[in-house]
N, C-alpha and C positions, 0 to 999 in steps of 0.2 A: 603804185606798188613798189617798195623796197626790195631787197635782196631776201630779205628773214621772210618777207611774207610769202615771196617766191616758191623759197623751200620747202614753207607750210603748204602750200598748194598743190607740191609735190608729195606730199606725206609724210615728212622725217620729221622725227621727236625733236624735242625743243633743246636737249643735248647736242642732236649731231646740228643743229641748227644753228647753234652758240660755237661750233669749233670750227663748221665750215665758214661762221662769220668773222670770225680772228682768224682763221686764215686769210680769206679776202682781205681781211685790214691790213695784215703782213704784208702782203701784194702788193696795194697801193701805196703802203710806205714806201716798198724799193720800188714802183713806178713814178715817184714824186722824186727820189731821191735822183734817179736818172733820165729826170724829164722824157718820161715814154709814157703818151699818151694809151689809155687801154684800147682804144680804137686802134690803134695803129701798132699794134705788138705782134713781132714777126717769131716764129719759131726761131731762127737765132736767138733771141730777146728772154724766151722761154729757157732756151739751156743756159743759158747765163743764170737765172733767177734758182734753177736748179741746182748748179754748182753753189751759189749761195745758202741754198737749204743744205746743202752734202756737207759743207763746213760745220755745221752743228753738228755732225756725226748721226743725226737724226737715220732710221732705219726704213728699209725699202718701204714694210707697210705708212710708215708717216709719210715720206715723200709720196707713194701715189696719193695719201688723203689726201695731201695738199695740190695735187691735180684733179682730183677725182671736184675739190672745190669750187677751180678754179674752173671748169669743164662747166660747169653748173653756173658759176659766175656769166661766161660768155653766152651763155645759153639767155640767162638773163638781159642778158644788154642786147643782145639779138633781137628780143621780144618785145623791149622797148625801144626799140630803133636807134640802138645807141651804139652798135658793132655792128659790122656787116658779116663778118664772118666768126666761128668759136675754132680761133689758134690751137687748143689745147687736144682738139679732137685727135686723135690714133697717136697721143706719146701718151707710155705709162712704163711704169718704171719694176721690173721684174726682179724677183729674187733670186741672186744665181746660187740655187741650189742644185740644180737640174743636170750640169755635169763635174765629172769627178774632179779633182784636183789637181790631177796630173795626167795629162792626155799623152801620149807617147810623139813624138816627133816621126814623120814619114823614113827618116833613117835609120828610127830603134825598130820601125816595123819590120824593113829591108832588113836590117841586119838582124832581127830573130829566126825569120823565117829563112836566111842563111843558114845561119849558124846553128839551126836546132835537124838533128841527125835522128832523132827519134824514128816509131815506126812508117811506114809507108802510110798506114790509116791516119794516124796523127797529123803526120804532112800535111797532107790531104784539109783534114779538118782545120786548123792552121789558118792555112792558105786561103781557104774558104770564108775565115771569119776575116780577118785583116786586108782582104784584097778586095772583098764584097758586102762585107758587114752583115753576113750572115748570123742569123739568129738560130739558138738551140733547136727550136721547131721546126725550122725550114731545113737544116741541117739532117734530120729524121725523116724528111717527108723527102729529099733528093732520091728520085728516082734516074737509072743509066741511061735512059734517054733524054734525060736533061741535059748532059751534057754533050755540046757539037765542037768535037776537036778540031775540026778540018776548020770552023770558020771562030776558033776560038772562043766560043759564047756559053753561058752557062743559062740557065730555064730555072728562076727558084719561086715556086710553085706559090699560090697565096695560101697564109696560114693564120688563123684566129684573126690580128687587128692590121696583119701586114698582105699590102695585094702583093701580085706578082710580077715579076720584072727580069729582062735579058739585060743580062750583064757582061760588057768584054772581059777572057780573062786575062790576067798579066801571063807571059813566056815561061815565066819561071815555074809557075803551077802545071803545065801541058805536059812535061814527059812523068811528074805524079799521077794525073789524072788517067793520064794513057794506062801507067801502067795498073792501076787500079780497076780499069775497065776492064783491062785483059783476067785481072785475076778475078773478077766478080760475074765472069760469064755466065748467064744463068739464072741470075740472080734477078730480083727487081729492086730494090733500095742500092744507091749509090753506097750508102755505108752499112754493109751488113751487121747484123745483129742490133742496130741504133733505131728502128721502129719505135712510133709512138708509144710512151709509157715503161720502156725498159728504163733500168736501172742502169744500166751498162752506160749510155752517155753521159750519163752524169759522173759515171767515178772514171772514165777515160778521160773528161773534161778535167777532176781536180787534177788528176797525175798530168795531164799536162800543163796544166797552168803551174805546176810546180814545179817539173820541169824548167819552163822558159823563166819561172824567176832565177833560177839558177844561169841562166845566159845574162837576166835582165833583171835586178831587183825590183826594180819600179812597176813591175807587171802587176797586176792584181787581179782581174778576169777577165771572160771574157766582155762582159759590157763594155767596159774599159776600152777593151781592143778593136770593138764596133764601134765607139762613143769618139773613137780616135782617126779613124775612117771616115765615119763621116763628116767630123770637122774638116779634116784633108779639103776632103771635095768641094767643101764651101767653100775654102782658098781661094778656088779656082773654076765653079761653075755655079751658076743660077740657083736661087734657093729652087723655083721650082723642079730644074733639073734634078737635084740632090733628091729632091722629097721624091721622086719618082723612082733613084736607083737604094734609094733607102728603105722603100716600098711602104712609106707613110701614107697613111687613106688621108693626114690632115697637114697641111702647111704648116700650122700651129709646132708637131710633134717636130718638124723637121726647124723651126726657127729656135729651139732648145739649142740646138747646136753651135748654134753661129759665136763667135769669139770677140765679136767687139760687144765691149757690156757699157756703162753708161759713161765709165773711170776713162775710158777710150774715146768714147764721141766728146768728155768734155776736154781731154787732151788737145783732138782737133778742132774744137771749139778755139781754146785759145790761141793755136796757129794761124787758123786760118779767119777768124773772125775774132781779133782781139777788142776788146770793149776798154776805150780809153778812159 
C-alpha cells in the first residue's frame, strides 16, 4: 500500500489526496536535499522545514496543511513499519489573530492607574480590571464580602464560561477598596447600581476608557487591558497557573495569550540549533 492509497482508506477525495501528495514530495525533496532520513527526523528538523515553508510567504492555513500531511504521512510509515514514532504529532501552526496589537507594557498599566484621579467607583473598577483581569460580568456580580482587606485577597464569583478564583490584591488598590467598603454599607453588590443588565456599566466603562486614553493613547478597552494582564502573568508563571487566576475552565483559552508565536521559536531555532 502507498501513501495515496492510505489516504483513500481514510476517506479524503482524490483532491485533498493529490495536494497532501505534493506535499509529501516537497518533503522528501528537502529530506534528500539534507540527507535526513524520514525515520530519523527530530522536531528540531521539523522547524527547520518549517522556516523553509515561511520563506514562501505561504499563510498560516497552508502551513498547517502542510503538517496536517505530513502528520498523516508518519502515520503511514508507522503502519508499515517504516517510523517508529509520528514527529509531527502536537506542532500546528495557529493564526495569531486572537490578541490585539498592542498589549500595554506592565509600566503603562502602573502608570494609568497612577495617574488617573477619576471617581473613587472608577478607581475601584480600574484596578480591578488591570490588576486581576477582571471581566465586565464578574465586575457586576462582586459582592462586599468578596473582598478580605485584612489578608489582601479578592473572591470573583464564577460567571457564564469563567470559574471562580482568589486573587492577591496589589497595595495600591486597598486604601480604594477600603474606602469603598465604608461607603457601600448596607449595600450587597461591591459596585452599586452595576447589577446584571444595567446600562449604567457600560456607559461608566466608555467614559472611562476615554478618560485613560487621555493619560494613554494606546488604550482601547477594556479586553485590551485584561488581554494585557494576562500576558504579564505568563512572563512569569505556569500556563496552568495563569488559566486558573484568569478563571479559564480551558488550557486552550489561556494558550491564546502566550507571546512567543512561530517568528520567535524559529528565532531560537537558529541560535541555538543552527543547521549548517
Amino acid at each position: 500500500m502507498n501513501y495515496e492509497e492510505y489516504l483513500e482508506q481514510l476517506g479524503y477525495a482524490p483532491g485533498s489526496i493529490y495536494r497532501y501528495s505534493q506535499s509529501v514530495k516537497e518533503f522528501s525533496a528537502w529530506l534528500e536535499q539534507w540527507k535526513i532520513e524520514a525515520s530519523a527526523l527530530q522536531y528540531a528538523d521539523l522547524l527547520h522545514y518549517l522556516e523553509e515553508l515561511k520563506k514562501r510567504s505561504l499563510s498560516s492555513k497552508s502551513l498547517q496543511h502542510h503538517l496536517t500531511s505530513l502528520r498523516h504521512y508518519y502515520s503511514f510509515l508507522i503502519k508499515e513499519g517504516k517510523a517508529a514514532h509520528n514527529p509531527v504529532l502536537g506542532l500546528n501552526v495557529k493564526q495569531q489573530k486572537l490578541l490585539p496589537h498592542s498589549l500595554l507594557e506592565q509600566k503603562e498599566l502602573d502608570e494609568l492607574f497612577t495617574a488617573y484621579q477619576g471617581e473613587l467607583q472608577n478607581r475601584v473598577i480600574l484596578g480591578l480590571i488591570i490588576y486581576q483581569a477582571t471581566r465586565t460580568a464578574e465586575l457586576q456580580a462582586l459582592k462586599l464580602q468578596d473582598v478580605q482587606l485584612r489578608k489582601a485577597l479578592l473572591h470573583i464569583p464564577a460567571t457564564g464560561k469563567n470559574k471562580s478564583r482568589n486573587l492577591a490584591m496589589e497595595a495600591v488598590q486597598i486604601l480604594d477598596l477600603q474606602q469603598l467598603l465604608e461607603k457601600q454599607k448596607g449595600e450587597e453588590n461591591l459596585l452599586e447600581g452595576l447589577r446584571k443588565g444595567s446600562r449604567n456599566l457600560s456607559q461608566r466603562l466608555h467614559k472611562l476608557y476615554k478618560e485613560l486614553r487621555e493619560l494613554n493613547q494606546r488604550v482601547k478597552n477594556g479586553d485590551q487591558l485584561r488581554q494585557s494582564r494576562i500576558a504579564h502573568w505568563l512572563k512569569t508563571e505556569g500556563l496552568r497557573q495563569v488559566q486558573q487566576k484568569a478563571g479559564h475552565r480551558f488550557v486552550s483559552s489561556t494558550e491564546r495569550y502566550l507571546q512567543t508565536n512561530t517568528e520567535e521559536l524559529l528565532e531560537q531555532l537558529k541560535l541555538y540549533h543552527p543547521r549548517k
